[in-house]
N, C-alpha and C positions, 0 to 999 in steps of 0.2 A: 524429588517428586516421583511417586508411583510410575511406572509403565504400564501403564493402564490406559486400553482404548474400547471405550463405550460403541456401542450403532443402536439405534434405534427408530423405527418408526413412526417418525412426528406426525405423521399422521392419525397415531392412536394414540399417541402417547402425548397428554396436556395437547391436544389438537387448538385447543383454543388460543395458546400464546405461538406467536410468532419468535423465535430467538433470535434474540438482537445483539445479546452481551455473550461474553465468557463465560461470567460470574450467572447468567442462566441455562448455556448450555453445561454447565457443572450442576447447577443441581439438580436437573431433570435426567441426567446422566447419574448419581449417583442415589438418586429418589427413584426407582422403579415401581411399575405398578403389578400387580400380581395377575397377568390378564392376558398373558402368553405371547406367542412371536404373531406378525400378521402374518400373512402370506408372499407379503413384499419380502420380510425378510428370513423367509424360509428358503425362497427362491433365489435370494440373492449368496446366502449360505450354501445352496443347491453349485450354485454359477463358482463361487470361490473353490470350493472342491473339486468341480472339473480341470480350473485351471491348474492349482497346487500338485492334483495327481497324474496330471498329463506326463507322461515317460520323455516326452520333446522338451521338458521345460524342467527337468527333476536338477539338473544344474543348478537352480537359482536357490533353493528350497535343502533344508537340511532335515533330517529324518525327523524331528523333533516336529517341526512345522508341517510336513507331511500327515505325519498322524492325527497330529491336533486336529487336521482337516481332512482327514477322512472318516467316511460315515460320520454325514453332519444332522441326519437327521436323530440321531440322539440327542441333538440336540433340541429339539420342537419339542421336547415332554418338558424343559423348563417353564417354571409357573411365573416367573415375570415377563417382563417385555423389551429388557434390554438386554443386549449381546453383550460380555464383556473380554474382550482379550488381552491377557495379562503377558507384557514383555517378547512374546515370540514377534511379534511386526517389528522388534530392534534387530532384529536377525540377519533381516535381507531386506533389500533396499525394493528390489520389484514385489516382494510378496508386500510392502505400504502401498506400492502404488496401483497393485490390484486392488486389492481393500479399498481403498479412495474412488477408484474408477469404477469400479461394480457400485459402492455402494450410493454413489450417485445417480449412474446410470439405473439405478433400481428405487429413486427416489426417497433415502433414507438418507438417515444425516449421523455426524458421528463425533466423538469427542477425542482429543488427542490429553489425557490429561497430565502425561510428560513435557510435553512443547507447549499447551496452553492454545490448541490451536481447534477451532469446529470447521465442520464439514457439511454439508448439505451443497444439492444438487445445483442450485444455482451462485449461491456463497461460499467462500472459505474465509475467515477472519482469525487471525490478524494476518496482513501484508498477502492477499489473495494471488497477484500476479507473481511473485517470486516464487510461491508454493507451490502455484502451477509449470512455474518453467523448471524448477526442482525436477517435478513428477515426471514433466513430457523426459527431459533428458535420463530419465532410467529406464533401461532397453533391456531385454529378454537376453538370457545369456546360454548357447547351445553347447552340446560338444565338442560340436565340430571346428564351433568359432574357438571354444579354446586350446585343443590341440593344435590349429593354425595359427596361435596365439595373436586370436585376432578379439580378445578379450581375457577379462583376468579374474578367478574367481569367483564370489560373493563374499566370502567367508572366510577361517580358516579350516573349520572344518572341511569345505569344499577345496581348500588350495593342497590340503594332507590327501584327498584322493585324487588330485588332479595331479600331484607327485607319483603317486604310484600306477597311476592311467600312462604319465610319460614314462614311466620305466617300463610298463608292458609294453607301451609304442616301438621303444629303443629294446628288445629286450634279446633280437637277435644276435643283433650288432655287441652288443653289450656281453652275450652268452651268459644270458641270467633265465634260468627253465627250473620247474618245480621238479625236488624229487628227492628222498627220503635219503636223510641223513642222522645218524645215532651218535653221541657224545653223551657227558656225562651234564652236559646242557639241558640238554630237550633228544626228542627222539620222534620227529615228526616230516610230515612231508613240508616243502620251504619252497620257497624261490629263493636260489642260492646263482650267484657269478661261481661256477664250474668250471676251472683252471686245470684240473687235472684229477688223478685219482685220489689225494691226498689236499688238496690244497683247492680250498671254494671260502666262498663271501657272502655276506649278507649286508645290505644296504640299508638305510633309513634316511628319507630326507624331511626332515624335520623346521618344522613351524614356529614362531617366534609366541610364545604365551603372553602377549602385552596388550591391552585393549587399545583398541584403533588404528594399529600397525596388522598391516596383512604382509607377512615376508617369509619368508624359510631362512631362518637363524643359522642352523649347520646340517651336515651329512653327519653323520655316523655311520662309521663302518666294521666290520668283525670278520678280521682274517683267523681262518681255520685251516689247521694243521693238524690233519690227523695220524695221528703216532700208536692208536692199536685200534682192533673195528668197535672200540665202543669209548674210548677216550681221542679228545683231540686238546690243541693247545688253540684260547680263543685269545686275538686280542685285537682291543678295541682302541679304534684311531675318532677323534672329534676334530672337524675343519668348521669354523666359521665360518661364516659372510659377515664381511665390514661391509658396507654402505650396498653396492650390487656385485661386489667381487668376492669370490670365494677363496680363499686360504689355505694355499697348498706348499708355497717359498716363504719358509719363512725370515729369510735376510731380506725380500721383496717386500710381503705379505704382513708380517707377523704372524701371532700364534688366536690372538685374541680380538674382536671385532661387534662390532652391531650392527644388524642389518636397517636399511632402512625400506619403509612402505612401496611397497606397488602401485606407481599412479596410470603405467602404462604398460599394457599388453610387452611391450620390447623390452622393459626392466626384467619381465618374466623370463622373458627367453634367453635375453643375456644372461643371467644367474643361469639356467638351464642347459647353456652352451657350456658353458665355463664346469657344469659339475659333469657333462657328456663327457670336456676332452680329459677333465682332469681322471676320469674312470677308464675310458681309453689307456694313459698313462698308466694309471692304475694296473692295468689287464698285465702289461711286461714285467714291471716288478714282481708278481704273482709268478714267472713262467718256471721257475725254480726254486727249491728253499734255499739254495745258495743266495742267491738276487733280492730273496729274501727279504734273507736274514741282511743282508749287508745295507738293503733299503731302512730296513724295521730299528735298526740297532747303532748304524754308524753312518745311517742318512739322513739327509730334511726331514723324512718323517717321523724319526722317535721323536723331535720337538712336540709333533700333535699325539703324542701316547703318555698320559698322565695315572697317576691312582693307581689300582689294580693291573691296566694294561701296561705299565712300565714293569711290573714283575714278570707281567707272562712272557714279555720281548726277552726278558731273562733266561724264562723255561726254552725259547725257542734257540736264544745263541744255544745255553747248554744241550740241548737235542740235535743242534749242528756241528758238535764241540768246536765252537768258537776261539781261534786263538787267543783270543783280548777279550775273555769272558769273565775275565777277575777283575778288569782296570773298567767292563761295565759295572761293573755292580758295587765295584769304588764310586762311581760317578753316578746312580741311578736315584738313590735316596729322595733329591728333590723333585726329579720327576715326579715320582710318586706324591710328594707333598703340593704339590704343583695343583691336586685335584681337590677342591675346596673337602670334600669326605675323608679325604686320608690326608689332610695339612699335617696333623698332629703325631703321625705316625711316627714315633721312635727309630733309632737306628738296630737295637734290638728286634723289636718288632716287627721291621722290615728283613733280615734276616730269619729269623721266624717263618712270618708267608712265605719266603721264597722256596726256605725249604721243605715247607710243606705241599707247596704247591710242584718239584721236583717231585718229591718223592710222591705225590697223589697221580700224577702222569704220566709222568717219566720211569716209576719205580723204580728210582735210586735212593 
């Protein structure tokens, strides 16, 4: 069924029938008459706007839905007389139950024609009372409330900036500050973890793409080693989350995991602990390319360096001259196939990248 949610003013619209059915609030829902908005629901359009762009409430609301609802009155030159909104109220659970509350308290009634569910001011049919304790139980969600993690989300869209809201929170602590770094990467100012003159990070804490799962799936991370002022050596570490634990031992841990949903504010925070201290830890290994290299190459950690970044741990022993840097790269191949994009990579081949990628940075 369409996500499609009708409003209309039964008051102009077929004034004469009372809606008693489903099967009538559909058609008068999908029958409009050519005879414009009233002013009940110009106003009530007015009222939904204030709330959606309020800066106190922009938490709840994702840019998509913001827009939609701003400058609503472009919308009064429409020549029927029903509102239709297509799919954005599956978005966020308080922007339905504004919609519901205004558009009652403004005496207009509405059609749900995904749920099969009508509206009007003193009715909701089918199953009214569950609908309503639905609605009371969904509460406004602030900043403030979720940097106290005293609330979680809307979205995921919202849980990806409320990721990087905590990492500017923590970003002292953490020594993560913007500021321009050139490679053969990019050449832009960053938020970078700033370990020394040669050796920074760059973060990403990443969201699960599943529908009806809110969770942050893994971190990704990109240790950089720069080795001339316009080349460095990047390479890239992937940690899961299995269930609310993040994956950093992996004779503890493993390597590979699923996360599961956020039902409480403290699921959040505990994943957020756990990717604080593991970055903490993170900070020491950084403090030299010796520590390194001997973390990256012949620690826990090469297990989470797959694909491409199991060559560059390569380029980084040889930049350290690695004593057991021929019995790595005896033993890396799987690594690298290990990343579902480079499964199929040759042992030719692999040999190949490596030395191209020596000789493109290292110039040897």
């Amino acid at each position: 069924m369409s996500a499609l949610f009708y409003v209309w003013d039964a008051t102009q619209h077929n004034p004469e029938t009372t809606i008693s059915t489903l099967e009538q609030a559909e058609y008068f829902a999908t029958h409009p008459q050519d005879i414009g908005f009233t002013e009940n629901l110009k106003n009530w359009l007015i009222e939904v706007e204030g709330i959606v762009t309020d800066p106190e409430l922009a938490e709840n609301f994702d840019e998509e839905i913001i827009q939609f609802f701003s400058n609503v009155k472009g919308f009064f030159n429409f020549s029927t007389n029903v509102f239709v909104i297509e799919y954005i109220q599956e978005k966020s659970k308080y922007l339905y139950k504004i919609l519901v509350d205004t558009l009652r308290k403004h005496n207009l009634v509405a059609f749900d024609a995904k749920y099969y569910v009508f509206f009007s001011r003193d009715r909701i049919f089918p199953d009214q009372e569950n609908i309503e304790q639905m609605l009371d139980a969904v509460r406004a969600v602030t900043k403030e409330q979720l940097l106290q993690f005293k609330a979680i989300p809307e979205n995921g869209n919202k849980l990806t900036i409320f990721a990087k809201e905590w990492l500017d929170l923590n970003k002292e602590k953490l020594k993560i500050k913007e500021v321009y770094k050139k490679n053969q990467f990019n050449e832009v100012n960053n938020n970078y973890r700033v370990f020394n003159s040669h050796i920074y990070e760059d973060i990403l804490i990443l969201c699960i793409n599943k529908k009806n799962i809110l969770a942050y799936e893994k971190i990704g991370l990109s240790s950089y080693i720069q080795v001339t002022p316009n080349k460095a050596i990047r390479i890239y570490r992937l940690h899961y989350i299995d269930d609310y634990t993040l994956q950093y031992l992996p004779s503890i841990h493993g390597v590979k995991g699923e996360p599961s949903h956020f039902n409480d504010p403290e699921q959040l925070q505990h994943v957020l602990q756990q990717v604080y201290d593991f970055l903490i830890y993170d900070e020491e290994k950084h403090k030299d390319l010796e520590t390194l290299n001997q973390w990256l190459n012949h620690g826990d950690e090469k297990e989470y360096i797959t694909g491409l970044g199991a060559i560059s741990r390569l380029v980084l022993a040889k930049y350290v001259n690695d004593p057991l840097y021929n019995q790595l790269v005896q033993e890396a191949l799987p690594y690298v196939n290990r990343n579902r994009f480079f499964k199929n990579m040759t042992l030719e081949q692999f040999h190949e990248r490596l030395e191209k990628e020596i000789k493109d940075i290292l110039g040897e």
